[in-house]
C-alpha positions in Angstrom: -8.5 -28.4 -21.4 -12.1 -26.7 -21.2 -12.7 -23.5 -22.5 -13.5 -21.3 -19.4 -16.0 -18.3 -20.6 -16.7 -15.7 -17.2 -19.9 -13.8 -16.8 -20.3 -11.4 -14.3 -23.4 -9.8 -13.4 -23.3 -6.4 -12.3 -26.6 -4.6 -13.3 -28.6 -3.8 -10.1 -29.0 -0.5 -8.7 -27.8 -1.6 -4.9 -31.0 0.4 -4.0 -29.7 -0.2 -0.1 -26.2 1.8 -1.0 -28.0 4.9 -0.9 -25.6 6.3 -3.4 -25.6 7.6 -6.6 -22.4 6.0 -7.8 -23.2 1.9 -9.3 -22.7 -0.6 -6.5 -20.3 -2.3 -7.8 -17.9 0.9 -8.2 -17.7 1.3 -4.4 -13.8 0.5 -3.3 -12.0 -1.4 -1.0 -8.6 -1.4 0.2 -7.8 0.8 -3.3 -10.1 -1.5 -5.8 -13.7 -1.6 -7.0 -15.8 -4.2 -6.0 -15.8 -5.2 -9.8 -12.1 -5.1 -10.4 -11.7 -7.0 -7.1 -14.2 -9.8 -9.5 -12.2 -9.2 -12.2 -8.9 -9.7 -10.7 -10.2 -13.0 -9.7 -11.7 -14.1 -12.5 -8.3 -12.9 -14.8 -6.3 -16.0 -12.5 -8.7 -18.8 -14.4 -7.1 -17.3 -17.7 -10.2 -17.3 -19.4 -11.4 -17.1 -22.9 -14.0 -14.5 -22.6 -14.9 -12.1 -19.5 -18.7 -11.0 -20.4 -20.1 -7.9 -17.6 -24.1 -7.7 -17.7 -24.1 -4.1 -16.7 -27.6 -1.9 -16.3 -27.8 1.1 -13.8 -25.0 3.2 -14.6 -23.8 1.2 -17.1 -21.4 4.1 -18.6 -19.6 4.9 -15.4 -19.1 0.8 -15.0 -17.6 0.8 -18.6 -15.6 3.6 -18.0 -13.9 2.4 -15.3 -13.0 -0.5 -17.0 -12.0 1.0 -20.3 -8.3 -0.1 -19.8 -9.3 -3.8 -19.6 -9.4 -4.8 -23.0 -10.4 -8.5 -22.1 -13.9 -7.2 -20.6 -16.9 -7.2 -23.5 -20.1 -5.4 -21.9 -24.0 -6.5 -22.5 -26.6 -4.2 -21.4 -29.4 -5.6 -19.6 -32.4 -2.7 -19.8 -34.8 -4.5 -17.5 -33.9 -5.4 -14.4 -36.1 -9.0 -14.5 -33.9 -11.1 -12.8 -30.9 -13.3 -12.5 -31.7 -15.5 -15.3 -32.6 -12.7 -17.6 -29.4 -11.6 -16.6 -27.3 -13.8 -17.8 -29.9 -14.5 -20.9 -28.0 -11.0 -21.7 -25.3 -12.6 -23.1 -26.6 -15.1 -25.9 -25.4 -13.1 -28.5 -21.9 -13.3 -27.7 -21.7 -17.1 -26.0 -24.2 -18.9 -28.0 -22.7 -21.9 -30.1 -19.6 -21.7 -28.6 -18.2 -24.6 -26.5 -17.1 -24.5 -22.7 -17.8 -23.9 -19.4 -19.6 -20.5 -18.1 -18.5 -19.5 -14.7 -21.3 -16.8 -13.7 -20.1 -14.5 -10.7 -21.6 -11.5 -9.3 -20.1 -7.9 -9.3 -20.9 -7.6 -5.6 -18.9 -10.5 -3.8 -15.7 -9.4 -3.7 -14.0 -12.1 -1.1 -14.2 -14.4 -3.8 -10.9 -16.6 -4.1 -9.3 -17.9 -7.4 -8.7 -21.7 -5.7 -12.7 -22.0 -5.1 -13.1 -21.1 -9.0 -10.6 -23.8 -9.7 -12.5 -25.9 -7.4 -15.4 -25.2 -8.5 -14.1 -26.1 -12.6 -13.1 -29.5 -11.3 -15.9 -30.7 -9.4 -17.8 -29.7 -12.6 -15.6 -30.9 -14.9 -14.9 -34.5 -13.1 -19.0 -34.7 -12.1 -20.2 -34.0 -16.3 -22.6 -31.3 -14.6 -24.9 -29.3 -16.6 -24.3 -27.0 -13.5 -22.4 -26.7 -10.2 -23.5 -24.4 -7.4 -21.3 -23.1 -5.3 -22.9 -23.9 -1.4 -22.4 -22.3 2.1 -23.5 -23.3 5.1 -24.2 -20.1 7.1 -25.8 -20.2 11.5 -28.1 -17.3 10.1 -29.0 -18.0 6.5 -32.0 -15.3 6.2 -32.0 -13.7 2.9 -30.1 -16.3 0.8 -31.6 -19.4 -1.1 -32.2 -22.6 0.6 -30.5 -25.3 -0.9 -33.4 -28.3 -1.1 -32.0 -31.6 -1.3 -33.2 -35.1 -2.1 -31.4 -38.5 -1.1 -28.1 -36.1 -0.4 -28.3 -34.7 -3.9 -29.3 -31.0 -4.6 -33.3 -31.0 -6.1 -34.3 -27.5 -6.1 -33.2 -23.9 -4.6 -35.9 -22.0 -2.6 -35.1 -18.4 -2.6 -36.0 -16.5 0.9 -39.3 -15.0 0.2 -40.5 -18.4 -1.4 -39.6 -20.7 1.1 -41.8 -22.7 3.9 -41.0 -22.6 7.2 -39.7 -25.8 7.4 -37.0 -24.8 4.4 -36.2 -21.4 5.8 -34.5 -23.9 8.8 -32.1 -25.6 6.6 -28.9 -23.6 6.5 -26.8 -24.8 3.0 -27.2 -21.3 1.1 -26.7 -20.8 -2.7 -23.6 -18.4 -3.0 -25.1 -17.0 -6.6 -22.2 -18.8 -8.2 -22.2 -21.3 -10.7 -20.6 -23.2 -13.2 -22.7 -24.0 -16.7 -21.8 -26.4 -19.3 -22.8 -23.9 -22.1 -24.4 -25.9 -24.5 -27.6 -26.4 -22.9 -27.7 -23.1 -21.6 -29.3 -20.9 -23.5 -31.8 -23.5 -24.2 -32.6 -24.3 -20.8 -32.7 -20.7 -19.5 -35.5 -20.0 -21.9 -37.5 -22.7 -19.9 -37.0 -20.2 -16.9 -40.8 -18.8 -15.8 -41.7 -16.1 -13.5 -44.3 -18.2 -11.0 -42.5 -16.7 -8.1 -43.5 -13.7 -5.4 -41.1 -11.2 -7.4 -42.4 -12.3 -10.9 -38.6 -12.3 -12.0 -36.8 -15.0 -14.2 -35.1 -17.2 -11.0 -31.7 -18.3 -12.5 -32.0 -21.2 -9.6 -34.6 -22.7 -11.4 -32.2 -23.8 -14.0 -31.2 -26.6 -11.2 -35.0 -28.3 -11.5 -34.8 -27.5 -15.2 -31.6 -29.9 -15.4 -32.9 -32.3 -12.9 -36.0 -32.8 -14.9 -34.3 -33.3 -18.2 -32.0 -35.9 -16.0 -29.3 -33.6 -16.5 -26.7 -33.8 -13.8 -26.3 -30.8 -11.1 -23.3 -31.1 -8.9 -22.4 -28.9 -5.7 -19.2 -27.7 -4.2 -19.4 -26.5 -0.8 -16.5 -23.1 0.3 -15.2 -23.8 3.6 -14.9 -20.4 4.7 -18.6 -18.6 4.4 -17.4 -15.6 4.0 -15.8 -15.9 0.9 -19.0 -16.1 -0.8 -20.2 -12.8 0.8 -22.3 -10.0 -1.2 -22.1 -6.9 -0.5 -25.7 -4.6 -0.3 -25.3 -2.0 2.2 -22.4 0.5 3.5 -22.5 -1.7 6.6 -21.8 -4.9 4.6 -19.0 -2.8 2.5 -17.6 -1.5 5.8 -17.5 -5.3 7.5 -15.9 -6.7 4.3 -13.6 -3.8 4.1 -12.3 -4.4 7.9 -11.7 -8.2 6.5 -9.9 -7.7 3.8 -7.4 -4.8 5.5 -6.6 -7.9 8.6 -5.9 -9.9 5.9 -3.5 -7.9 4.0 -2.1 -6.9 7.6 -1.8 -10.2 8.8 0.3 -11.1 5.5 2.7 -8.1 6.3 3.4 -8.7 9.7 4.0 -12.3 8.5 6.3 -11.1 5.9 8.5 -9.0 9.0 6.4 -5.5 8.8 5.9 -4.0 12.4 2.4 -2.6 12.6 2.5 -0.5 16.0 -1.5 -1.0 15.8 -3.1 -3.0 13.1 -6.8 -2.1 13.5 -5.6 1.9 12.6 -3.4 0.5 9.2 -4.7 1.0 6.6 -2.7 -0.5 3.7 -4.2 -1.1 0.1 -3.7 -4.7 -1.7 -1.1 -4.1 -4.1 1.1 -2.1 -1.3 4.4 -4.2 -1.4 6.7 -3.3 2.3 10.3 -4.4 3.0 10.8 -6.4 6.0 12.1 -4.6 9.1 10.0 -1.5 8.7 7.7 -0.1 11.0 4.1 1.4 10.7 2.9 3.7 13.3 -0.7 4.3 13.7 -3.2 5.9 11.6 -0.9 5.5 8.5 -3.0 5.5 5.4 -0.8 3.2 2.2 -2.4 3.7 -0.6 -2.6 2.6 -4.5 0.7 0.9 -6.6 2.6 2.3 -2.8 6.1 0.2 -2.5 8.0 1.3 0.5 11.7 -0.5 1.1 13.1 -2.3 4.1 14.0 -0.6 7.5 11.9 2.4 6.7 9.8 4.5 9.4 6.2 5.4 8.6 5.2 7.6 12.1 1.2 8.4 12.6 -1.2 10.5 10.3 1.1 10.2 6.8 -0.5 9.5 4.1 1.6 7.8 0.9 -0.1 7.1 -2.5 1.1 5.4 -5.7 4.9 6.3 -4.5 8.1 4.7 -4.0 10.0 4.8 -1.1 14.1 3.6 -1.5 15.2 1.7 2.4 15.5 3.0 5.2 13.6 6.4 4.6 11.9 7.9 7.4 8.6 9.7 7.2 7.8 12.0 9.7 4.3 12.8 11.4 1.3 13.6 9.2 3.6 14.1 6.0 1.7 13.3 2.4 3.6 11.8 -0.8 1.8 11.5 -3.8 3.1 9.6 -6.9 6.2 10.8 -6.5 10.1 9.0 -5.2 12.1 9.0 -2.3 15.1 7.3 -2.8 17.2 5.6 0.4 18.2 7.1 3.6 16.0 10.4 3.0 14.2 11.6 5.5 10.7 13.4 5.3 8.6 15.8 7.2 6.7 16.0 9.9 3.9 17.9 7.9 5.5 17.8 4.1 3.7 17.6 1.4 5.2 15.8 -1.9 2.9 16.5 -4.5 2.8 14.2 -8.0 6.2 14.0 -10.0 8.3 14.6 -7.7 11.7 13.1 -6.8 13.5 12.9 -3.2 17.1 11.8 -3.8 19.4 9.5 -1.5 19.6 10.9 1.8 17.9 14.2 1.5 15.8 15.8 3.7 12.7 17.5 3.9 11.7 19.1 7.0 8.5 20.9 8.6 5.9 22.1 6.6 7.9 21.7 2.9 6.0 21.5 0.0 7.8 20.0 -3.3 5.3 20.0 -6.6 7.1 18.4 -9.9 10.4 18.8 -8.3 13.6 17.1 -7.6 15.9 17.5 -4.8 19.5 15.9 -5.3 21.5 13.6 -2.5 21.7 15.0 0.1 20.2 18.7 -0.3 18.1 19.8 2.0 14.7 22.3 2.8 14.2 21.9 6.6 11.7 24.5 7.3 8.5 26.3 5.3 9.3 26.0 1.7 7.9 25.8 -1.4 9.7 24.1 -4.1 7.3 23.9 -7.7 8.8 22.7 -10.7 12.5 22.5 -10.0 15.2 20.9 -10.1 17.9 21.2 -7.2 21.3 19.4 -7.2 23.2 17.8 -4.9 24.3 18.7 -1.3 22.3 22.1 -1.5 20.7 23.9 0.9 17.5 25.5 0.8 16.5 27.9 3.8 13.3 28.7 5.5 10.4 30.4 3.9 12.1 29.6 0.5 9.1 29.6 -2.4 9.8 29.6 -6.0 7.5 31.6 -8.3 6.6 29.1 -10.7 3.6 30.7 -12.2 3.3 33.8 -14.2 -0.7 33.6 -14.0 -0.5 31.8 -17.7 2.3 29.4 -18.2 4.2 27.8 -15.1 8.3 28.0 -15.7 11.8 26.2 -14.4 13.8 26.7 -11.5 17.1 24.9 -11.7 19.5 25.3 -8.7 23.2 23.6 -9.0 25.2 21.3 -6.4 26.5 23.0 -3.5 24.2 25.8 -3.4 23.2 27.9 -0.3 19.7 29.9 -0.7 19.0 32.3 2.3 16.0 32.2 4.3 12.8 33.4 2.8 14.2 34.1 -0.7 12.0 34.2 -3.5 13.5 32.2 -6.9 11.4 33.8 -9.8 11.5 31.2 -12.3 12.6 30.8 -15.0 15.9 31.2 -13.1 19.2 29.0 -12.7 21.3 29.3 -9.3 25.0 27.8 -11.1 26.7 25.4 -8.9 28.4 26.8 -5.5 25.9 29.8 -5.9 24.5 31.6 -2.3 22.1 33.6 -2.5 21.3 36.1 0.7 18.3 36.1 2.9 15.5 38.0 2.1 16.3 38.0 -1.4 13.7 38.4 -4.5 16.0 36.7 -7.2 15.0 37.6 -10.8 18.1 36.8 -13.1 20.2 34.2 -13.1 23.6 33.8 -10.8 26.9 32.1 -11.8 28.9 29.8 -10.2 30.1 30.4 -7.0 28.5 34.0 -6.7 26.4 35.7 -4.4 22.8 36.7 -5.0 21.5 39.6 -3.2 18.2 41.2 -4.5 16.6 43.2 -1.8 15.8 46.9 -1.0 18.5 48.7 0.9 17.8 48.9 4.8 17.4 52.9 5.4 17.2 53.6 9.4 15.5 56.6 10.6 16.8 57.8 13.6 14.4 59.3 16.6 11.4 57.9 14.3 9.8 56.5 17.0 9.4 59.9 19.7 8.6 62.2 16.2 5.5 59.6 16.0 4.5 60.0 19.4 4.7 64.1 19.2 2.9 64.0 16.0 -0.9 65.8 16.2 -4.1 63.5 15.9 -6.1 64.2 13.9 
């Protein structure tokens, strides 16, 4: 087996983004342009991933800094493609294989067209395979020149004759290199050109010359090959790749009530038989079971939803869990680290931060619920909050099984409500309560009678 070495170029500026933020960090469908590469390039199992970074080359590196397979080469100067991948002699030189170059920017890419592109390579003996297109509207891409069927030269836009600007095979910027010529060849790479930049497609005459072979492999699909240079290109691609993931739930038994308002990120794993309403946003590491009910304007990120849960309209979970048969909303808010349990439910306008709520308890109306944890079968009554935070250190409220808190009660934690515990409406609750005992801690209701005419006779002042 060859040994496959990826390099990845993803220094430019993207000057058309508009945008301080590298090019290559813009997202879609919850991914980077440049993980979206990666991702790819991680299927070939390669032996070295190389990333030619330049503007922003720290905020590129740190995005990555989990990746431990990715080693970065700066390149200062922006001169071109082939001083590009020049960039990274130093850690490929005299070592054997194939170089796959890729760009950071064309994130449709497929790993069966990289393993199509490492056989036609491998089976032709090429020095270098191009990857090819043929595209209706070529402009802006390199012509593909050939001679007796065989690939001679590539032509980039602004160098081209008229008569070449007609032909329509495009270079996709993707290549295969046998790498012991490379480095050698690429330092016969000029700058004769209207950009006066180091053209890697002149490596294709370069190899032609030396009687070298250069093969081609043609993607079927044009748009696989697609960069990306503009918020317009990232919006079009963005629309593609959310169809496609769509298009593989529906397939997989996922009712989408209206697929062009879904918006469901690529590693989002649904059970079959659920439905999606419209404007749903799934976001993230999302995994949401079978039979569930996602109704319009709720938002879930990096959470896990148990079957058969329904979530109500305009409701927001955040890397939290709601186990099976729970039902959610409309307008909740589950904030991170926070734990729904089987067949509970929260109701209008509940907010849970770092808390759990046991099987089947419940918080229907106007609560807030920070950093507890509630037992089963309990209920928790409008207008509830817990006073979690002292204005230094944020503290526990633990509330038993079977436990009944009045409406609009206030639990100043830390505090523990014992199993079987009620506590009465309008309470402020600063100590603890026992099992089975009832919690009353409010003012004593004083009624003043004839209050109302004494006003009225009063004098103004």
């Amino acid at each position: 087996m060859v040994e496959i070495h990826v390099v990845v170029l993803a220094a430019g500026k993207g000057t058309r983004m508009k945008s301080q933020v590298p090019k290559v960090l813009h997202g879609i469908s919850g991914f980077s342009l440049i993980e979206r590469v990666l991702r790819t390039a991680d299927a070939l199992a390669p032996a070295s991933i190389t990333l030619v970074v330049g503007h922003g080359a720290d905020e590129v590196k740190g995005s990555l800094s989990s990746r431990a397979n990715v080693q970065f080469v700066v390149q200062e100067q922006q001169l071109g493609t082939g001083h590009a991948l020049l960039q990274a002699r130093p850690l490929l030189e005299g070592k054997s294989g194939v170089v796959i170059l890729l760009s950071g920017d064309v994130p449709l890419l497929t790993s069966n067209t990289l393993r199509s592109l490492i056989e036609t390579h491998t089976q032709c003996e090429a020095a270098a395979t191009v990857v090819t297109a043929n595209m209706p509207r070529p402009f802006g891409y390199g012509r593909i020149v050939r001679t007796n069927g065989r690939i001679a030269k590539i032509v980039e836009e602004r160098d081209a004759s008229p008569a070449q600007k007609k032909i329509t095979e495009i270079n996709s910027g993707i290549y295969a290199f046998d790498l012991a010529p490379l480095f050698g060849a690429l330092d016969s790479v000029g700058t004769s050109n209207n950009q006066g930049e180091y053209y890697l497609p002149d490596l294709v005459a370069i190899y032609r010359k030396q009687k070298r072979t250069v093969a081609t492999w043609t993607v079927e699909h044009a748009e696989e090959i697609r960069g990306i240079n503009s918020r317009t290109e990232l919006a079009e691609v963005s629309a593609m790749v959310r169809q496609q993931k769509n298009e593989e739930l529906m397939a997989a038994g996922v009712t989408l009530i209206d697929p062009a308002t879904t918006y469901v990120d690529s590693d989002v794993v649904i059970g079959a038989d659920t439905v999606i309403h419209p404007c749903v946003f799934l976001e993230g590491s999302t995994k949401i079971g079978a039979a569930c009910e996602i109704h319009a304007g709720s938002r879930i990120v990096n959470s896990t939803l148990g079957d058969r849960v329904c979530v109500r309209n305009h409701t927001v979970v955040t890397d939290s869990t709601v186990e099976a048969g729970s039902f959610i909303g409309p307008f909740a808010h589950i904030r991170p680290g926070s734990q729904v349990g089987e067949g509970a439910h929260i109701g209008n306008f509940v907010e849970l931060k770092k808390t759990s709520m046991g099987k089947g308890s419940k918080a229907n109306h106007l609560a807030y619920l920070g950093d507890s944890t509630i037992g089963a079968a309990t209920n928790v009554g409008a207008g509830t909050i817990t006073c979690n935070y002292d204005g230094e250190k944020k503290h526990q409220t633990t509330i038993g099984d079977n436990v009944f808190v009045g409406s609009n009660s206030t639990l100043v934690a830390p505090i523990t409500l014992a199993d079987g515990a009620y506590i009465a409406a309008g309470s402020t609750v600063t100590k603890d309560v026992p099992a089975g005992a009832l919690g009353v801690g409010r003012a004593r209701q004083e009624n003043k009678d004839g209050w109302r005419e004494k006003r009225r006779q009063k004098p103004s002042a």
